[in-house]
C-alpha positions as CSV (number, residue, x, y, z in Angstrom):
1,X,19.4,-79.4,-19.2
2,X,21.3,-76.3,-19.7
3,X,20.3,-72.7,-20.4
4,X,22.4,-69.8,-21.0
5,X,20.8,-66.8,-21.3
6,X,22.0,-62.9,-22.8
7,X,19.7,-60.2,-21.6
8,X,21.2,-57.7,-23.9
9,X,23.6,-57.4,-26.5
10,X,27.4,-58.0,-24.7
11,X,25.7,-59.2,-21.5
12,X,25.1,-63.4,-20.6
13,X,23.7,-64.4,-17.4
14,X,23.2,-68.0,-16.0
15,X,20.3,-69.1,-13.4
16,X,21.5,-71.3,-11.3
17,X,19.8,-74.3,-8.6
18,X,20.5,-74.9,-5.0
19,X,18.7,-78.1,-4.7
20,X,17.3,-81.0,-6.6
21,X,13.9,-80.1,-5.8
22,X,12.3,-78.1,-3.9
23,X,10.5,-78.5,-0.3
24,X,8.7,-75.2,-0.6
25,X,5.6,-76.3,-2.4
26,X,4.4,-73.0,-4.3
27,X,1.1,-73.8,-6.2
28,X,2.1,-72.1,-8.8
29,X,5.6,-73.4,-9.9
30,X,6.4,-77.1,-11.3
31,X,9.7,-77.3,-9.6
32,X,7.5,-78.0,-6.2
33,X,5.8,-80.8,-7.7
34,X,9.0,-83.3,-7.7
35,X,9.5,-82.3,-4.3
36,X,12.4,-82.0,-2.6
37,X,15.4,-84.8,-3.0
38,X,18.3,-82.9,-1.3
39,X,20.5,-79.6,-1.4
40,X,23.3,-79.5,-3.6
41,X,26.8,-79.1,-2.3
42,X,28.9,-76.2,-2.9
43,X,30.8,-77.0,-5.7
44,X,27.4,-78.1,-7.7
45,X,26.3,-74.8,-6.8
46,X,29.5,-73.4,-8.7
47,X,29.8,-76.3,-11.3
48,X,27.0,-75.0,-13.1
49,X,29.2,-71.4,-13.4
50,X,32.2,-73.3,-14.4
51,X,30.7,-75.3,-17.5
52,X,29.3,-72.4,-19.2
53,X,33.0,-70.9,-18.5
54,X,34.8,-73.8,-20.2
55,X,32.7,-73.4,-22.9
56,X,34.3,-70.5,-23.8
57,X,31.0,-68.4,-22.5
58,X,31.8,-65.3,-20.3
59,X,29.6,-64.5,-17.5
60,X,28.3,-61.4,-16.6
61,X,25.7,-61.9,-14.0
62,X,24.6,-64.9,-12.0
63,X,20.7,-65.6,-10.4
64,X,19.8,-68.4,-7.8
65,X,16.3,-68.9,-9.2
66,X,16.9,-71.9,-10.6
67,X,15.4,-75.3,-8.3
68,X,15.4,-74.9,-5.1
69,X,14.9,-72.3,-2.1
70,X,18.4,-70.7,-2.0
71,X,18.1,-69.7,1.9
72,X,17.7,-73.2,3.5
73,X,20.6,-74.6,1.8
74,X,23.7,-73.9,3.9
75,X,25.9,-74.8,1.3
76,X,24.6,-71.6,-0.6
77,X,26.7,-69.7,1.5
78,X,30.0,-71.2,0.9
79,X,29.4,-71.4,-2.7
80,X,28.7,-67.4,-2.4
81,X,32.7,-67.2,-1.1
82,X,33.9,-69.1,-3.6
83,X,31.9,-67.2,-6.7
84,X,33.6,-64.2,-5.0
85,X,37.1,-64.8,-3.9
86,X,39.5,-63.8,-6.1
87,X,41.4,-66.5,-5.8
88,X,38.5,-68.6,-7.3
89,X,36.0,-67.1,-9.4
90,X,36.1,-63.4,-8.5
91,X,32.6,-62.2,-9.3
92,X,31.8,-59.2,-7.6
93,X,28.9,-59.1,-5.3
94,X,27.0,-57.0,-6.9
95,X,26.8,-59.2,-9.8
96,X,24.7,-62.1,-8.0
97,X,21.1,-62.3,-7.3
98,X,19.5,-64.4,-4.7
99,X,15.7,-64.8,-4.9
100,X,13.9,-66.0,-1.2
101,X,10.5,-66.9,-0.8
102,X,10.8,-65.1,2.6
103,X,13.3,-67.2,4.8
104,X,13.7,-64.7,7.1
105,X,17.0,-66.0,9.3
106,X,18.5,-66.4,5.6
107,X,17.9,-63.1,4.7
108,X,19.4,-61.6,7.9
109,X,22.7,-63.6,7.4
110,X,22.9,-63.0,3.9
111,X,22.7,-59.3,5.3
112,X,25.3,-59.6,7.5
113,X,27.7,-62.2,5.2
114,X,27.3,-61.0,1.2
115,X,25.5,-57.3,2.1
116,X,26.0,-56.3,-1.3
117,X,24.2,-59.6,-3.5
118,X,21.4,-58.5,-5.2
119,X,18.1,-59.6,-2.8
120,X,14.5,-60.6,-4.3
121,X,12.1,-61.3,-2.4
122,X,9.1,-63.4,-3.9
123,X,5.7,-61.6,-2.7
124,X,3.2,-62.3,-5.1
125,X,0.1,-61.5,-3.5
126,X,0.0,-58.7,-0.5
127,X,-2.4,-60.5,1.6
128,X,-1.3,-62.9,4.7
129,X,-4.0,-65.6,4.6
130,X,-3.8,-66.0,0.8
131,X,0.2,-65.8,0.6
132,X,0.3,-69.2,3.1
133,X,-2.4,-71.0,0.4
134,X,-0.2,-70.2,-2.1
135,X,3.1,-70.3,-0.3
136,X,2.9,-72.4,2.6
137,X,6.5,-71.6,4.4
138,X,4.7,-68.4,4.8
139,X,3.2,-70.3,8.2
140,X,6.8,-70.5,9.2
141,X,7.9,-67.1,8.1
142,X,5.0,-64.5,8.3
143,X,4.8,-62.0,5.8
144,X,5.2,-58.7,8.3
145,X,8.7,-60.6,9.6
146,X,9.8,-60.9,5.9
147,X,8.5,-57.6,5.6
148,X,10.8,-56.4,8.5
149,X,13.8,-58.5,7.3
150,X,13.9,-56.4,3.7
151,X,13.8,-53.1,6.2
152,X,16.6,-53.4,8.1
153,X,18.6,-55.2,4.6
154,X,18.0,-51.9,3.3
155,X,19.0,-49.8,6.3
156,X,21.9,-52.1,6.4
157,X,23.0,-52.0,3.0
158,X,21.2,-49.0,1.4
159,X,21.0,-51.3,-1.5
160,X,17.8,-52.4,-4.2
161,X,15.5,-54.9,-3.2
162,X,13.2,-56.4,-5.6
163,X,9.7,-57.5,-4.6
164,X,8.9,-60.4,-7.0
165,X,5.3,-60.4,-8.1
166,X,4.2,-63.7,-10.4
167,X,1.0,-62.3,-12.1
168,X,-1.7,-65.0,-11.8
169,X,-5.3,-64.3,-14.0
170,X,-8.2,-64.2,-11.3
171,X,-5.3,-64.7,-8.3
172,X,-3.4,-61.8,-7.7
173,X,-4.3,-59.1,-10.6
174,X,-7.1,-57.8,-9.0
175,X,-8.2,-53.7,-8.3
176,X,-7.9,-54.7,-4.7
177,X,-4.9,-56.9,-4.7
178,X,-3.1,-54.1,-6.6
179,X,-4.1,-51.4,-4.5
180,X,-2.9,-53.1,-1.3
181,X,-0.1,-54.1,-2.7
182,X,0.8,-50.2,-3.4
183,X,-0.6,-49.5,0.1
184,X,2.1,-52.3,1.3
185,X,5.1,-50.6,-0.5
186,X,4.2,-47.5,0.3
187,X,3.9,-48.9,4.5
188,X,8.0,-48.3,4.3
189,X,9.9,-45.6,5.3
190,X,10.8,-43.0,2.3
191,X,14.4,-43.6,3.1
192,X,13.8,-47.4,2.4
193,X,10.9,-47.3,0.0
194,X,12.6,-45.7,-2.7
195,X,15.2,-48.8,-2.4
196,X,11.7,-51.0,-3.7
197,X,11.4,-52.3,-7.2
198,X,8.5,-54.2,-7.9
199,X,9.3,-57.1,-10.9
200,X,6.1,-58.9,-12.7
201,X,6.6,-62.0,-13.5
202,X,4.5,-63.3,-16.2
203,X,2.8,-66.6,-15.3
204,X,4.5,-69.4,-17.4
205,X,2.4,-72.5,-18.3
206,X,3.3,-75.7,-16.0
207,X,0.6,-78.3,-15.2
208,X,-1.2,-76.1,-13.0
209,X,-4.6,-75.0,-14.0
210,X,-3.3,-71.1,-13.3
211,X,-3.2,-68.3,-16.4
212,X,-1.1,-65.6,-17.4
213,X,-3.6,-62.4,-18.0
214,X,-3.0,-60.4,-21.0
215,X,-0.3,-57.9,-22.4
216,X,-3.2,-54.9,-21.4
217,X,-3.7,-56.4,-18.1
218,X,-0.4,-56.6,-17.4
219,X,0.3,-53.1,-18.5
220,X,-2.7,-51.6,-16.9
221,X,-1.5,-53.1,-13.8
222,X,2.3,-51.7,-13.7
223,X,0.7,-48.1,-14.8
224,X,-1.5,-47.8,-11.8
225,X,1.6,-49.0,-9.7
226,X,4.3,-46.6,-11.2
227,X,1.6,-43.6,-11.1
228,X,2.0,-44.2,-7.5
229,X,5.7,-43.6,-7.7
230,X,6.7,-46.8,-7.0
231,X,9.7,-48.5,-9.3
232,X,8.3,-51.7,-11.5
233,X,9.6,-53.5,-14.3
234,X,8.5,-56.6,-16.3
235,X,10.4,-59.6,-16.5
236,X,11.7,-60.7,-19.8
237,X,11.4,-64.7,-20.2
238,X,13.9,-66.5,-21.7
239,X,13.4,-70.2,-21.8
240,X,9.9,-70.8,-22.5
241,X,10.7,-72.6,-25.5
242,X,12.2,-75.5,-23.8
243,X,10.6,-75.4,-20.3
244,X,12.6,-74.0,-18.6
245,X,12.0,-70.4,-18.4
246,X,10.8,-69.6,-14.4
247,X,8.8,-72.1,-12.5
248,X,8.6,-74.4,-15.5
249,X,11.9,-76.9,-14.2
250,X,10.5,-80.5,-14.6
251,X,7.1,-79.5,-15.9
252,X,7.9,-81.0,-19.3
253,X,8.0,-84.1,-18.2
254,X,5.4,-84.1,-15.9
255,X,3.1,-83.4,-18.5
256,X,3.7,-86.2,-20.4
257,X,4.4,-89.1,-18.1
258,X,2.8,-90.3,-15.0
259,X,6.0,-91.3,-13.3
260,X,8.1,-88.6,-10.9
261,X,10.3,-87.1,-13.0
262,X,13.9,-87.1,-12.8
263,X,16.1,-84.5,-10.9
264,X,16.8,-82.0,-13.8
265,X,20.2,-79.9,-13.3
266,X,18.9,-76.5,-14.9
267,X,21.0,-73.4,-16.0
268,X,18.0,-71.4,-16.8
269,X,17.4,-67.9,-18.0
């Protein structure tokens, strides 16, 4: 299954997986449910560029948050030099997105190797204790060292990161869960919390017995957090239709079979 998405008129982007699977094990996202069956070499990493490209498709942007936890695979890295070399693909940096869970050595040497590759970072909740329930590679990479790790990528790079923030009814939407996570933003430096861009992620249905709150939730939510002079946005989905639109790789077919499914190779949007 392929998706190729265009965010705007004149602009196509292509999310793109680093493993079949995924060892991670978020509640929340289907992908996790498989499990995790290996990483993908290099060249799958950039095969999935290279189809929509003979297609005839041009490529503006390109997003690792597709299957798969980007920082643990070290082939990620050599696919990153080959998307841009000029003598390959020749994307700048700038154009490419990496989304972590938090893998805090991968964020340091993606730091010191592609500085200038767009880094998200997937928060969703502010709170330690219920981060590892609903991440649990939080155990291995605490959130204050992850925390630490976007500092000094800023300092480093005086570059955007994005704090990713899947909005979970009953979870993570509360008056206190927003308030600390405004308190958590705000716990940076001014010269690096101005760098901070908080993106909601509307919940996408999976198997999962989580909800998506409404459009006035939502909105209430990123008014209180951009009174507080904090940047926000809202992600736009693209893929729902099909399943395949963030966190919902796999779940199709999950939902309507009691085998494993298959290892999907996704281009999703």
């Amino acid at each position: 299954r392929r998706v190729h998405g265009g965010f705007e008129k004149g602009h196509s982007s292509v999310c793109i997986s680093s493993q079949v699977g995924c060892a991670m094990a978020c509640s929340f996202c289907a992908t996790g449910e498989m499990g995790f069956k290996r990483n993908m070499s290099a060249d799958e990493i950039t095969d999935q560029v290279l189809y929509w490209l003979q297609q005839g498709r041009p490529i503006d942007s390109i997003s690792f948050m597709g299957m798969g936890e980007p920082l643990i695979n070290p082939q990620v890295f050599p696919a990153l030099a080959l998307l841009t070399s000029p003598n390959h693909f020749g994307y700048s940096p700038q154009r490419i997105s990496i989304s972590t869970v938090g893998i805090v050595a991968g964020i340091r040497k993606l730091s010191q190797q592609f500085p200038t590759v767009n880094l998200t970072l997937s928060l969703h909740t502010p709170f330690e204790e219920q981060r590892r329930q609903l991440m649990p590679i939080t155990k291995a990479n605490p959130l204050p060292q992850c925390l630490a790790a976007v500092h000094d990528h800023i300092e480093r790079t005086n570059k955007k990161v994005f704090l990713g923030y899947v909005l979970l009814e009953g979870v993570n939407t509360s008056a206190e869960h927003i308030t600390a996570l405004i308190a958590l933003v705000h716990s940076f430096p001014a010269n690096v919390r101005h760098l901070l861009h908080v993106n909601f992620i509307p919940y996408h249905t999976t198997m999962h017995s989580y909800q998506c709150p409404t459009q006035a939730t939502m909105r209430s939510i990123m008014d209180r957090v951009s009174k507080e002079g904090i940047s926000v946005s809202l992600r736009q989905s693209h893929g729902k239709d099909i399943a395949a639109a963030c966190g919902q790789l796999v779940a199709q077919q999950a939902l309507h079979t009691h085998t494993p499914p298959a290892p999907t190779e996704a281009i999703g949007s």
